[in-house]
N, C-alpha and C positions, 0 to 999 in steps of 0.2 A: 817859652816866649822871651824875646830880650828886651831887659830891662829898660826904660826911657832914662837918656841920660846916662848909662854903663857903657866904657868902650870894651870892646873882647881884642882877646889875642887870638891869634889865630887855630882853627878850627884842630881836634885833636886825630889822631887816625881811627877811624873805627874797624876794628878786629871782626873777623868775619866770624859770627855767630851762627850763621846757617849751619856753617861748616860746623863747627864746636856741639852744637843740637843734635846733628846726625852722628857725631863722633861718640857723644854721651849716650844716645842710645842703642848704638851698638857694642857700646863698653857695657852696657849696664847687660842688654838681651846674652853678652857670652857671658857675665859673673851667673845670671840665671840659669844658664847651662840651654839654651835655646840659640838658636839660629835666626825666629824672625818672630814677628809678635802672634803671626796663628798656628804658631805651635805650642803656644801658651797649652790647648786643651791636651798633649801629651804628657805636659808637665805634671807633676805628683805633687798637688797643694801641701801636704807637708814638707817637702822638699823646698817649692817656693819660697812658702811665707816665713823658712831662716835666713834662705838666700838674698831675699828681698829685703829683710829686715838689717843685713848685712851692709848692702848697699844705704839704706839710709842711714846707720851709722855712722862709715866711713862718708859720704856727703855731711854730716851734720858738723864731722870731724875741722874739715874743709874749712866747711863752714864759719863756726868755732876761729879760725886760727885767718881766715884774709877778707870776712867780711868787715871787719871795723876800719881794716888798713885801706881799705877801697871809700868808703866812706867819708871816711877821713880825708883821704884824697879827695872826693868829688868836692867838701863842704871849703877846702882850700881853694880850690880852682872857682869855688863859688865867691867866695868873699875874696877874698885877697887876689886873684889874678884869673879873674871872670874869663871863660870862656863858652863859645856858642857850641850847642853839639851835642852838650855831656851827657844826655840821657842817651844818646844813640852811643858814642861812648863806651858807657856804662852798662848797654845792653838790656837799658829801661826804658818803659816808657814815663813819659813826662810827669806823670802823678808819684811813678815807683820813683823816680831821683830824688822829686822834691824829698818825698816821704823818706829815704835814705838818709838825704842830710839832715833831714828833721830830726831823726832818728839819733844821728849822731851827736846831735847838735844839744839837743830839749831831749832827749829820752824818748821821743813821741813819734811817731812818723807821722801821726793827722793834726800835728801842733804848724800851724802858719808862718812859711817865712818870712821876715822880715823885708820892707820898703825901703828902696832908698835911690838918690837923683845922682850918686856922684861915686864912682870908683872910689876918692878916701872917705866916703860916708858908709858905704860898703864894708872898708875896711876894720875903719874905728868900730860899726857893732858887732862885728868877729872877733876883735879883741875884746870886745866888753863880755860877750857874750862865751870870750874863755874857748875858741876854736883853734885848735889846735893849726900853727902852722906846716904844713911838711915839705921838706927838701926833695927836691925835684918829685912835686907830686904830681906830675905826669906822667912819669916815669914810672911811679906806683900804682896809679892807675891804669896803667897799661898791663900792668905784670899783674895786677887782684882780680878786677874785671872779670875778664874769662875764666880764673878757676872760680870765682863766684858763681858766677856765670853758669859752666860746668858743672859744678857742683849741685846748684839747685835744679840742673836738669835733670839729671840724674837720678836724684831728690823724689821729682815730682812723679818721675817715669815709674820707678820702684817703687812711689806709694801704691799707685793706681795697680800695680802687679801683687802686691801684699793684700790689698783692698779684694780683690779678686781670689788670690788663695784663702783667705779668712771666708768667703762666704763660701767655696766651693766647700771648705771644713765644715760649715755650719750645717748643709745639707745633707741628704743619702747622696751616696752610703755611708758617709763619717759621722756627721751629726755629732759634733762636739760642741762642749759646751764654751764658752766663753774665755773659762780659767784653763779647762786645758790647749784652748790654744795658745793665749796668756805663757801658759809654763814653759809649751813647745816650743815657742818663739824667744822664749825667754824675755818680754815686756809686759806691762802695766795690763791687766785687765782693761780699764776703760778705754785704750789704745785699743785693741781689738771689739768693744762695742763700737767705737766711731768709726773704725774700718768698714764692720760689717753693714753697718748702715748707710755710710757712703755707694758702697756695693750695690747692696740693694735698692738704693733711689737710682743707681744708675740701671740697673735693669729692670726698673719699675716692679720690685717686687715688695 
């Protein structure tokens, strides 16, 4: 929503995200060694849930290294040279931006951003408030965005496929125990309790 009293510059390009969506999950379904998502049940769940686990690393990596630059960008374009758009943008919706800069900003994503009637009123509590200026942060928003972006698609596609090879492990004819999937996967134990029961609420079992 724009703010009462803020002028905006004009609106930024928004990157085509369908595209990037459909692109991430077919990056992700050939790193799983698949062609399309129902050929999932050919798939060899211990095979998956390394491959799978592979792919959330390398996203988390991502991650890691152009979520704060994007952020940082949006929290500039927010205080210092307002612009209308930026969730769509940024490839968020309205709650996920705030929550971004908030994030950046306060440590917090459900921390509330601040009020204010006047572009230098704006400004002055992003200075107080220690926000980082960046040089052509539109420019960086453009470039983090989408591998953000990407990234968490990726991300979220991979879980839901590890989620899936964890429980077919759990079942006949494998029927493994937690630690050894844990070991085969090479992750945390309680990482594969949470899977497995994701799984399972999703197939109502």
């Amino acid at each position: 929503m724009p703010k009462a009293g803020i002028k905006y510059g004009p609106r930024i390009t928004v990157p085509d995200y369908d595209k990037l969506a459909l692109e991430a999950e077919q990056q992700v379904l050939k790193r799983l060694g698949i062609a399309r998502p129902e050929d999932l049940v050919s798939k060899q769940p211990t095979d998956l849930v390394v491959k799978a686990w592979s792919v959330i690393e390398q996203a988390d990596a991502e991650l890691g290294l152009y979520l704060d630059a994007r952020d940082q960008a949006l929290a500039h374009l927010w205080f210092y040279d307002p612009r209308l758009g930026l969730a769509r943008t940024a490839g968020l919706s309205t709650m996920g931006y705030r929550g971004a800069i908030a994030r950046i900003v306060y440590g917090d994503k459900k921390h509330q951003l601040p009020e204010a009637q006047s572009n230098e009123a704006l400004a002055r509590i992003g200075k107080e408030l220690g926000v980082e200026r960046v040089k052509e942060a539109e420019a960086q928003l453009l470039k983090t965005a989408p591998i953000v972006y990407a990234a968490r698609t990726r991300r979220d596609i991979a879980v839901r496929y590890m989620q899936e090879a964890v429980l077919a492990l759990s079942l006949p004819p494998y029927e493994w125990k937690p630690d050894q999937i844990a070991e085969h996967a090479g992750v945390e134990r309680s990482l594969i309790y949470k899977q497995r029961a994701a799984a399972a609420k999703r197939h109502g079992l």
